[in-house]
C-alpha positions, 0 to 999 in steps of 0.5 A, spaced: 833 355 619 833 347 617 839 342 619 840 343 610 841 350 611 845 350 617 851 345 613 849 350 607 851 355 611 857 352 614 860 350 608 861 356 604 867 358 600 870 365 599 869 369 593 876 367 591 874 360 590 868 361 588 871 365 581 876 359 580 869 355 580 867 359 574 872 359 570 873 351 571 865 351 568 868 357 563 862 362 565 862 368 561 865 375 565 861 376 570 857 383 571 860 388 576 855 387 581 858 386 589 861 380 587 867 384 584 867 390 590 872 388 596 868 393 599 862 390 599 861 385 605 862 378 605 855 376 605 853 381 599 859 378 595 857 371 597 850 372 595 852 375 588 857 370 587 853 363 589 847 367 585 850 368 578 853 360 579 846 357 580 844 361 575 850 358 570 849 351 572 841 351 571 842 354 564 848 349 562 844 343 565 837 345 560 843 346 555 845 338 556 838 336 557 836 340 551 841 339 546 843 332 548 850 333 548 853 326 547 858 324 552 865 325 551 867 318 553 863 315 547 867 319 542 871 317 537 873 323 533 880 325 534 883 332 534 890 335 534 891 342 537 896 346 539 898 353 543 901 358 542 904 365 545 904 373 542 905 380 546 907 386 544 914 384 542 913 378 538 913 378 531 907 373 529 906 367 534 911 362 536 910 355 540 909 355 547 913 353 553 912 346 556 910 339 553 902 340 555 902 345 549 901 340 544 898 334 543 891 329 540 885 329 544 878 325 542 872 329 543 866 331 540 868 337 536 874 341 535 870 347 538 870 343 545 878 342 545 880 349 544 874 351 550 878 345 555 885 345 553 886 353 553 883 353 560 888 347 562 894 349 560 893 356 564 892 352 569 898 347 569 903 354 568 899 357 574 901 350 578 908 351 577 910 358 577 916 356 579 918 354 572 914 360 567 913 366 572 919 370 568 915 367 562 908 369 564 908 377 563 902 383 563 902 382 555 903 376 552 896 372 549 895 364 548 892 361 542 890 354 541 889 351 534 886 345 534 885 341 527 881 334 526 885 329 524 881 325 519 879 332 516 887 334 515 888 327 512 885 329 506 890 335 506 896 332 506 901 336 501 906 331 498 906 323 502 908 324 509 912 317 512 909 320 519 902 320 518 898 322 523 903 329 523 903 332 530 899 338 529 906 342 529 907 339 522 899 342 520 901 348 522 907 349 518 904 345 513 898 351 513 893 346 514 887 351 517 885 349 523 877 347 525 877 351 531 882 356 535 880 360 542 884 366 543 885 369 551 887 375 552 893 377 558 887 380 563 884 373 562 890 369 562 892 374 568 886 372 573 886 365 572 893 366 574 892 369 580 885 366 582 890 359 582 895 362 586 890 365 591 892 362 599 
């Protein structure tokens, strides 16, 4: 063994910390392998895990050199996006709790913010259980729309003094969205639980 693999060795994470990992690189559900069984030995879970991670990052890496996706920080494009909750009792889908749950952000296209805002925002009501475990429940799902703003601009119904509006106001102003992403309670669930994992 080198001196590289013996500190590869002692810095290993468990499998928990490595699921939080492929959720922050937003890596498609894993396949049932020994990752997946607790009954499996550690070394086989680690393995597995460590394994369909590399795998990610190489294929996200040829994806960014191939398709020359520009870099976030030079983009100029502005784009409103806002959550919303369902569950089986609700009637349709109502607003979020908390102020992280609209906002204006710049990105490259509306389809990045909703794949980094929903993420985020799970993650914020995970921090802070204290504040939203009686409104995190087994069935409720979570939407973000997100709309560009130069493109609702040429929506605009009637003349606004307050324009841009918040994307509450294109919302209710039916204004379709240029991207939304939905996450499911089983989703939102491991998210949760993997944050909250000691």
């Amino acid at each position: 063994m080198t001196n590289d693999l013996l500190d590869a060795w002692n810095r290993l994470v468990p499998p928990c910390r490595l699921h939080q990992v492929a959720a922050l690189l937003n890596m498609p559900l894993m396949d049932e392998t020994a990752a997946h069984d607790d009954n499996a030995p550690r070394a086989r879970q680690l393995l597995s895990l460590y394994t369909e991670l590399a795998e990610w990052a190489q294929l996200s890496a040829r994806a960014v050199e191939q398709l020359d996706v520009p870099d976030a920080q030079g983009s100029t494009e502005r784009f409103a996006y806002l959550i919303e909750y369902t569950d089986q009792y609700a009637k349709g889908w109502h607003r979020a709790p908390s102020d992280h749950c609209e906002g204006v952000t710049v990105a490259d296209s509306a389809e990045a913010v909703a794949q980094t805002v929903l993420p985020r925002y799970i993650t914020h009501l995970a921090g802070d259980l204290d504040n939203y475990e009686l409104w995190l429940t087994e069935s409720f799902s979570l939407r973000v729309s997100v709309w560009h703003m130069d493109s609702a601009a040429a929506h605009r119904y009637g003349r606004r003094s307050a324009w841009p509006p918040s994307a509450q106001v294109l919302q209710d102003l039916r204004i379709p969205p240029q991207a939304v992403e939905i996450r499911t309670p089983s989703q939102i669930n491991r998210i949760v639980d993997l944050h909250n994992v000691p």
